[in-house]
C-alpha positions as CSV (number, residue, x, y, z in Angstrom):
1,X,0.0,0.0,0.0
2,X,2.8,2.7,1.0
3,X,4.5,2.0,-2.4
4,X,1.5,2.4,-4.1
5,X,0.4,5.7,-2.5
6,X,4.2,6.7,-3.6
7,X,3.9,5.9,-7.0
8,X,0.6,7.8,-7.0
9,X,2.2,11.1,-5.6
10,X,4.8,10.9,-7.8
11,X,2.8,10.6,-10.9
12,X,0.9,13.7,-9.5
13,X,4.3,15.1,-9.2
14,X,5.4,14.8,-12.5
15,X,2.1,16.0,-13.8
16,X,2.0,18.6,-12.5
17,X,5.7,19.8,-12.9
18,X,5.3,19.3,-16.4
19,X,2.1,21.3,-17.2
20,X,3.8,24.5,-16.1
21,X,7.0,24.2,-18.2
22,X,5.3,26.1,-21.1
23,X,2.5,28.2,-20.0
24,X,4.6,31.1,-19.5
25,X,6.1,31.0,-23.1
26,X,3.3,30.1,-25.3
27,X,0.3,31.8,-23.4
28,X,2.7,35.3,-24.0
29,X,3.2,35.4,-28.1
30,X,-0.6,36.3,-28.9
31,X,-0.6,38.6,-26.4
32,X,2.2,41.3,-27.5
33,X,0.3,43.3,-29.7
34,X,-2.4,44.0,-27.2
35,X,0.8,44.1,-24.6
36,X,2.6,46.7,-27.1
37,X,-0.6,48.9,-27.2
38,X,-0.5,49.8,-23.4
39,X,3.1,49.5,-22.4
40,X,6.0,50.2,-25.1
41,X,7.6,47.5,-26.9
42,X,10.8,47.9,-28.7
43,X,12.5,45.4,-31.3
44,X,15.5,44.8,-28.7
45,X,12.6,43.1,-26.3
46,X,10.8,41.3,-29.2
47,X,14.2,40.4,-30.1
48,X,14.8,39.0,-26.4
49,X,11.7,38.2,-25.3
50,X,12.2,35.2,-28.2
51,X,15.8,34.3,-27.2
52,X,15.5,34.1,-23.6
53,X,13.6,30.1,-23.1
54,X,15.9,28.3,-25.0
55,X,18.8,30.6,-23.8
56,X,17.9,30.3,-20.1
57,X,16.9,26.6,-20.9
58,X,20.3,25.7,-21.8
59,X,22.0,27.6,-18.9
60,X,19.9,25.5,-16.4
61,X,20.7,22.3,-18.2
62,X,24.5,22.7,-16.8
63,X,23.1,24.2,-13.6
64,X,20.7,21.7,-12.5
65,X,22.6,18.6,-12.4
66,X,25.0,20.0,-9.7
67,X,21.8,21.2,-7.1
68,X,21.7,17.0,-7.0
69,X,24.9,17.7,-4.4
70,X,22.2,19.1,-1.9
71,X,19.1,18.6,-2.7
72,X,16.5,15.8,-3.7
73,X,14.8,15.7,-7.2
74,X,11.7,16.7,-5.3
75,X,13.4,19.5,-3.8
76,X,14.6,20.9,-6.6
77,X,11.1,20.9,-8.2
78,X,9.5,22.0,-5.9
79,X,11.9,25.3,-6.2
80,X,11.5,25.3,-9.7
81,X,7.7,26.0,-9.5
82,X,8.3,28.4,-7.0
83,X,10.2,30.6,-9.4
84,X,7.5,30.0,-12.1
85,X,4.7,31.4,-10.0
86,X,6.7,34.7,-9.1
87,X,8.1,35.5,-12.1
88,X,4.9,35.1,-14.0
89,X,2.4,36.3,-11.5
90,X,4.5,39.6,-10.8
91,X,5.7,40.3,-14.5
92,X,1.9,40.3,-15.7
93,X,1.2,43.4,-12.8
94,X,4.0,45.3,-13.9
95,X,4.6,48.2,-16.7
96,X,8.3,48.2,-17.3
97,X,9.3,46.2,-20.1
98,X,13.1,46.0,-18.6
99,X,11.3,44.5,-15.5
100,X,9.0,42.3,-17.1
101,X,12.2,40.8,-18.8
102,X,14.4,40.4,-15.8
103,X,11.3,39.0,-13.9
104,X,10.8,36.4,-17.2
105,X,14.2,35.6,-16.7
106,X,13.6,34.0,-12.6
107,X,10.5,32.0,-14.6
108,X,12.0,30.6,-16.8
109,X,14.6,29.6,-15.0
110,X,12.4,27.8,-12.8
111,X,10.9,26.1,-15.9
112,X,14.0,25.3,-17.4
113,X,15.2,23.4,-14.4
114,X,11.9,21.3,-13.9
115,X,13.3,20.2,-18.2
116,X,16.0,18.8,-16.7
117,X,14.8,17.5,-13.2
118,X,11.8,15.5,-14.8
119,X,13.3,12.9,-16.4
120,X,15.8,11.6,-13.9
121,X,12.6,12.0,-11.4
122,X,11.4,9.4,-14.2
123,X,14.0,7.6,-13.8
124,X,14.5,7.1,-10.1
125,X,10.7,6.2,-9.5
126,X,9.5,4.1,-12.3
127,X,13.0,2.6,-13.5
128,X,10.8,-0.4,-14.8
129,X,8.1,1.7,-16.6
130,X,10.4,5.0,-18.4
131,X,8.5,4.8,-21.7
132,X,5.2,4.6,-19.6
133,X,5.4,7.1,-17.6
134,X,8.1,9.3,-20.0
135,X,4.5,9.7,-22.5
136,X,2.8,10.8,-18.6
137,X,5.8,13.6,-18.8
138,X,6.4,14.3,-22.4
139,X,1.9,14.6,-22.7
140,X,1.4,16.5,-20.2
141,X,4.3,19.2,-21.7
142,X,3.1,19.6,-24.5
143,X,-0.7,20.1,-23.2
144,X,1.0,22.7,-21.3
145,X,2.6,24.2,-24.6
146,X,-0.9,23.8,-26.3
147,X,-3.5,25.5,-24.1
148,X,-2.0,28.7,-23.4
149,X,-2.1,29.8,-27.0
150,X,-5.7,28.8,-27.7
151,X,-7.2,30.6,-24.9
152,X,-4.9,33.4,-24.6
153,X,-6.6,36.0,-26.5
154,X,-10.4,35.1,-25.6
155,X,-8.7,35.2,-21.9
156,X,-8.2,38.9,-22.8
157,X,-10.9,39.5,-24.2
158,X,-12.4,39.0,-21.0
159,X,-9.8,40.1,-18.4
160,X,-7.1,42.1,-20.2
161,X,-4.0,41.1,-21.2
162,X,-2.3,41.3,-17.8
163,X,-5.3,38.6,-16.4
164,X,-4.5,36.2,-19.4
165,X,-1.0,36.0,-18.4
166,X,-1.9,35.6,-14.5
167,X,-3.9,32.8,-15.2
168,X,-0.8,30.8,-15.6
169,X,0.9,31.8,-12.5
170,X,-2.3,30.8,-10.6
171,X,-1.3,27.8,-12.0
172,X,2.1,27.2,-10.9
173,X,0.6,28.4,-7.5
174,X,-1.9,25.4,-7.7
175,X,0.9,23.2,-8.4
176,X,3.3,24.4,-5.5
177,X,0.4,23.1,-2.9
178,X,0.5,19.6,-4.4
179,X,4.2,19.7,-4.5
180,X,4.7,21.2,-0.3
181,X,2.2,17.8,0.8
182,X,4.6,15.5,-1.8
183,X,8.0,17.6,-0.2
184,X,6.7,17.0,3.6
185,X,5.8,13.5,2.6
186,X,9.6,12.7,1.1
187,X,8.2,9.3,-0.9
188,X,11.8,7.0,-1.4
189,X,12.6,7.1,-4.8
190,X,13.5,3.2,-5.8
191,X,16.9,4.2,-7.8
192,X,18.3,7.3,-6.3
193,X,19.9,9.9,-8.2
194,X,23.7,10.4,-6.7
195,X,25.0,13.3,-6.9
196,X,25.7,13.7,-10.5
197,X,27.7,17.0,-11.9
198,X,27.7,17.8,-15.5
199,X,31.3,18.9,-15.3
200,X,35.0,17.6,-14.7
201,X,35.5,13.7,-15.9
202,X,31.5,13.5,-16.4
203,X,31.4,16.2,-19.0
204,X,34.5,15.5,-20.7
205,X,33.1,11.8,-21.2
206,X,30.0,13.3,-22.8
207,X,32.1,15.9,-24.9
208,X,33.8,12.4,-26.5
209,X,30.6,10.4,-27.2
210,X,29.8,11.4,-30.3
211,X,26.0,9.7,-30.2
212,X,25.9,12.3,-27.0
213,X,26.6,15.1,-29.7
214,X,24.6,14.1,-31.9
215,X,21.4,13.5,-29.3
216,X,21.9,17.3,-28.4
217,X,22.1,18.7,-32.0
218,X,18.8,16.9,-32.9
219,X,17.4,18.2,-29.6
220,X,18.9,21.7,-30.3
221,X,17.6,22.4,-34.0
222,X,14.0,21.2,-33.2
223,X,14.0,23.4,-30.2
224,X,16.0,25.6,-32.7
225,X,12.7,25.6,-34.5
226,X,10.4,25.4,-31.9
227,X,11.3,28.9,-30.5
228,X,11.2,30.3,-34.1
229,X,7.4,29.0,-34.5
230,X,6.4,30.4,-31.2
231,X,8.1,33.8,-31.4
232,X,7.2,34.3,-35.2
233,X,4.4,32.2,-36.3
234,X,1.6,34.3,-35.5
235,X,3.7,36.8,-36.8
236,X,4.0,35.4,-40.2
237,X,0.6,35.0,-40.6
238,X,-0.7,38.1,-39.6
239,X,2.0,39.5,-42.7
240,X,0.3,36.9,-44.9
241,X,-3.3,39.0,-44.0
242,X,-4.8,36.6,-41.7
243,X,-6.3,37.9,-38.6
244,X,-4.6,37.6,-34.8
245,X,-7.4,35.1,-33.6
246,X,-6.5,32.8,-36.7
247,X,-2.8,33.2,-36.2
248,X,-2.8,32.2,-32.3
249,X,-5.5,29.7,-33.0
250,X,-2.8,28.0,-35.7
251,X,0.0,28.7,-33.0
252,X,-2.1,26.5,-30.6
253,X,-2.2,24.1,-33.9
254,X,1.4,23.9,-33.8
255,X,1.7,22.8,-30.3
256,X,-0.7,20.6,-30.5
257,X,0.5,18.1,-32.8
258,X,3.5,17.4,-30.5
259,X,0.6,17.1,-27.7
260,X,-1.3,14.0,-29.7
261,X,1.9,12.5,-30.9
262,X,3.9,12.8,-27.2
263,X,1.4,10.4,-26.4
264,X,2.7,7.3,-28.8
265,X,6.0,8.0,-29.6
266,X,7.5,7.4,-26.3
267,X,6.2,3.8,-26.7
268,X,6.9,4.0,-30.5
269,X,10.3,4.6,-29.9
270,X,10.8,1.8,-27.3
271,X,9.7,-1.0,-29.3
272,X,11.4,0.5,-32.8
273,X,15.0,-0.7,-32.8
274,X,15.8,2.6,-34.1
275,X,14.0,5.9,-34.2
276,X,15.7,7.2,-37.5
277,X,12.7,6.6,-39.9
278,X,10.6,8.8,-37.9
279,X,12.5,11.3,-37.2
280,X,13.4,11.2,-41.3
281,X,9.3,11.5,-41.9
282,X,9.1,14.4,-39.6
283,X,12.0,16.4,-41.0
284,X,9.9,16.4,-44.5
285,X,7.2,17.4,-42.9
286,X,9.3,20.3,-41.8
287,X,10.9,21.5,-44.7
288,X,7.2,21.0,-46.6
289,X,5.6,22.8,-44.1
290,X,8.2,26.0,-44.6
291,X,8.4,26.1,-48.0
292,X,4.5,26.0,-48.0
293,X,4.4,29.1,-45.5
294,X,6.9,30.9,-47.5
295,X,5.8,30.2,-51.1
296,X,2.0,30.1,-50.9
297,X,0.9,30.9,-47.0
298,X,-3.0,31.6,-48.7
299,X,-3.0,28.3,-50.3
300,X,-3.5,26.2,-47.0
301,X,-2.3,27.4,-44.2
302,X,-3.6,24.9,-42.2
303,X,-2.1,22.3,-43.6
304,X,1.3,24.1,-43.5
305,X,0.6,24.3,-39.9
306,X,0.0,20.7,-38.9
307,X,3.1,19.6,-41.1
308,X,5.8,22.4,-39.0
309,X,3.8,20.4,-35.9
310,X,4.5,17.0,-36.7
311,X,8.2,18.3,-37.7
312,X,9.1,20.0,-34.2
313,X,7.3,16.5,-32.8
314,X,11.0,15.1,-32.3
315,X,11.2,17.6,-29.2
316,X,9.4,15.0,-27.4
317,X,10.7,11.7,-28.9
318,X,14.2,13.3,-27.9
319,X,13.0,13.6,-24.2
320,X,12.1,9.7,-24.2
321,X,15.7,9.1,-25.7
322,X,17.4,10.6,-23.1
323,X,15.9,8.0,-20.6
324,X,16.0,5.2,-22.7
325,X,19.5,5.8,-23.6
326,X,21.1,5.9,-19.9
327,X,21.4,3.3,-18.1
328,X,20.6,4.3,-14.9
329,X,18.9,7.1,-13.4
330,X,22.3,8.8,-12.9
331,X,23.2,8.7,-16.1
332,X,19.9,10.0,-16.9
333,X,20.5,13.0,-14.9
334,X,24.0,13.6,-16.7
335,X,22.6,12.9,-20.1
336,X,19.4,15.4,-19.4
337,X,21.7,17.9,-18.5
338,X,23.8,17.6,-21.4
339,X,21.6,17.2,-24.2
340,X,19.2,19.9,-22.8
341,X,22.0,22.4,-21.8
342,X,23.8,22.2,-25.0
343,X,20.5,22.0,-27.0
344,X,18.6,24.8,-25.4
345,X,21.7,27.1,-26.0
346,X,22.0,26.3,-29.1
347,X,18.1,26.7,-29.7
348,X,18.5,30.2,-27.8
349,X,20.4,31.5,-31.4
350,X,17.2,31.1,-33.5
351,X,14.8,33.9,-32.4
352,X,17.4,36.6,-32.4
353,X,18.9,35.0,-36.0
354,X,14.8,34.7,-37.7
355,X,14.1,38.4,-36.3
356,X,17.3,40.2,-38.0
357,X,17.0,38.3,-41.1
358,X,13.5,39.1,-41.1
359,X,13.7,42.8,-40.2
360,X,17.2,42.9,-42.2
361,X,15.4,42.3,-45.3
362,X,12.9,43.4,-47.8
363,X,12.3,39.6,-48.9
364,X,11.8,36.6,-47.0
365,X,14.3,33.7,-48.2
366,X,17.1,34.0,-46.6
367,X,15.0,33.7,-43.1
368,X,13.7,30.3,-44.6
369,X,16.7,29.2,-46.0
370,X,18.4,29.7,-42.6
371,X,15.6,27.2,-41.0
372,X,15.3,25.0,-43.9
373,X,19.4,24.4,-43.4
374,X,18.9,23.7,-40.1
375,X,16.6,21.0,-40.9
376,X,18.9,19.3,-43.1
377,X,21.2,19.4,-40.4
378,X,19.2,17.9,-38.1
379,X,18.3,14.7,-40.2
380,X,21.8,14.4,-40.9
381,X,22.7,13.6,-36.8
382,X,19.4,12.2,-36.2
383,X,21.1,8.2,-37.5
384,X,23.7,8.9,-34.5
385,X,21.6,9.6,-32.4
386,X,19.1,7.5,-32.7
387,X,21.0,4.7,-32.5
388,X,19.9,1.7,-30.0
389,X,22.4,0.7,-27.2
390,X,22.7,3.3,-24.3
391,X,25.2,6.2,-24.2
């Protein structure tokens, strides 16, 4: 009975931790022309408003792994949504946009180290049941990538931009009252995570795996991608004469298609010997789905849509590789940090690169080219790193 009522609390845990790692990102694009109306919004805060998740993503991936020296997994969460509820409740009550970015900065720092803690969490608690309970973690991400767009702008509508964006700190607030009864109830975890640094011998054996390289480039240029749709998508459209309610219901579209597939390809991807012909399929869809939103955006844009969804849908196949790939939940931890840290930074590039080549130019192609390269790039490691065998 008490490892059942662990297992429970746990799952709780990790559903909870993973809802609010998006909110704050996704639920704020649709929302900066009504935002830019009332408080001033210049292109150096556009400009960092896009880079700063994967940047500060890929900081915590290296900071993370060493808070495992003093603290427990459920600790270290529980922290995490802490920082997600302040930064988001008090940047949405604020007017400064310098302020509004320093205070995005302490959220999403908080979400980028629940990223990394998840999956060793995973890891620890359910070492018999990762692909299980890595499609718990992965689908309950991406619903928390999917939402916020879809009901941002009828949200203000109703209550003004600044209640839109609280409603996703009320969240994270919701969230830190199931974690403080799981913190004071301190379940065992049934592998524990030791104290694992990504740094010294541990990093320099990552550096020279080269399937570790190539995990974290395929990781990197979706989330590469990733950033680009959420920062520019509605954008795009809105150029290409749609309306904003069309434009963040199609950046909700985006999302979502990671959402239905993070539910199947965590168990896809245990029972494939390889992932590579997926990841192959997806990568079309991609490059189809740009070239369609360049060329002929009119013609079907929702169809361009769900093809850039299914192409950033490696993002959550390359969550369930990290666990499947490690061979214990401290390697898990080490690899998380890794392939996220590297990934996220490398990711962080792509806002601020789309926005000057966008605002640089009078035409278009050399902002598409820039993605469509990356996408060839990203096929090209995903054999590597794919791969079966663990890391």
């Amino acid at each position: 009975m008490k490892s059942a009522w662990t297992s429970v609390l746990v799952v709780i845990e990790i559903v909870v931790a993973a809802f609010n790692l998006r909110p704050g990102v996704t639920g704020l694009s649709p929302l900066l022309d009504a935002m830019g109306e009332e408080i001033h919004l210049s292109a150096v805060f556009l400009a960092f408003i896009g880079m700063l998740p994967p940047l500060l993503y890929g900081l915590s991936g290296f900071i993370t792994p060493r808070l495992y020296n003093r603290f427990s997994g459920l600790t270290i969460t529980l922290a995490a949504m802490v920082m997600i509820t302040v930064g988001l409740g008090v940047r949405a009550v604020i007017d400064s946009p310098t302020i509004f970015l320093v205070l995005s900065v302490l959220a999403l720092l908080g979400m980028g180290i629940g990223n990394v803690v998840v999956p060793p969490v995973v890891k620890s608690y359910f070492p018999n049941r990762v692909a299980l309970m890595s499609t718990v973690h992965v689908g309950l991400l991406q619903l928390g990538t999917f939402i916020p767009p879809l009901v941002a702008v009828p949200l203000a509508a109703r209550f003004e931009w600044r209640g839109s964006l609280l409603v996703w700190a009320a969240s994270a607030a919701a969230a830190i009252a199931v974690w403080v009864v799981i913190a004071v109830l301190r379940p065992a975890p049934r592998a524990q995570v030791s104290a694992t640094v990504v740094g010294g011998s541990e990093l320099l054996r990552l550096v020279k795996t080269r399937r570790a390289w190539a995990l974290m480039t395929m990781t990197g240029l979706t989330s590469f991608n990733n950033f680009i749709l959420f920062t520019w998508l509605p954008t795009l459209l809105t150029r290409s004469g749609f309306d904003a309610a069309f434009a963040g219901a199609m950046l909700a579209l985006v999302t979502a298609i990671p959402l239905v597939l993070g539910f199947v390809l965590p168990l896809l991807a245990q029972k494939l010997r390889t992932a590579s012909p997926i990841v192959v399929a997806f990568c079309l869809c991609l490059a189809v789905g740009y070239l369609g939103l360049w060329l002929i955006p009119q013609a079907a844009p929702v169809l361009w849509t769900v093809l850039l969804g299914i192409g950033i849908s490696t993002f959550p196949l390359a969550l369930t590789l990290i666990t499947l790939r490690s061979r214990s939940a401290e390697a898990s931890a080490a690899l998380s940090g890794f392939v996220q840290g590297g990934g996220y930074l490398m990711a962080a590039t792509g806002p601020l690169i789309f926005a000057f080549l966008i605002q640089s130019f009078d035409v278009m192609w050399p902002a598409f080219a820039v993605v469509l390269a990356s996408t060839a790039v990203k096929l090209a490691v995903s054999f590597s790193a794919c791969r079966p065998g663990s890391i």
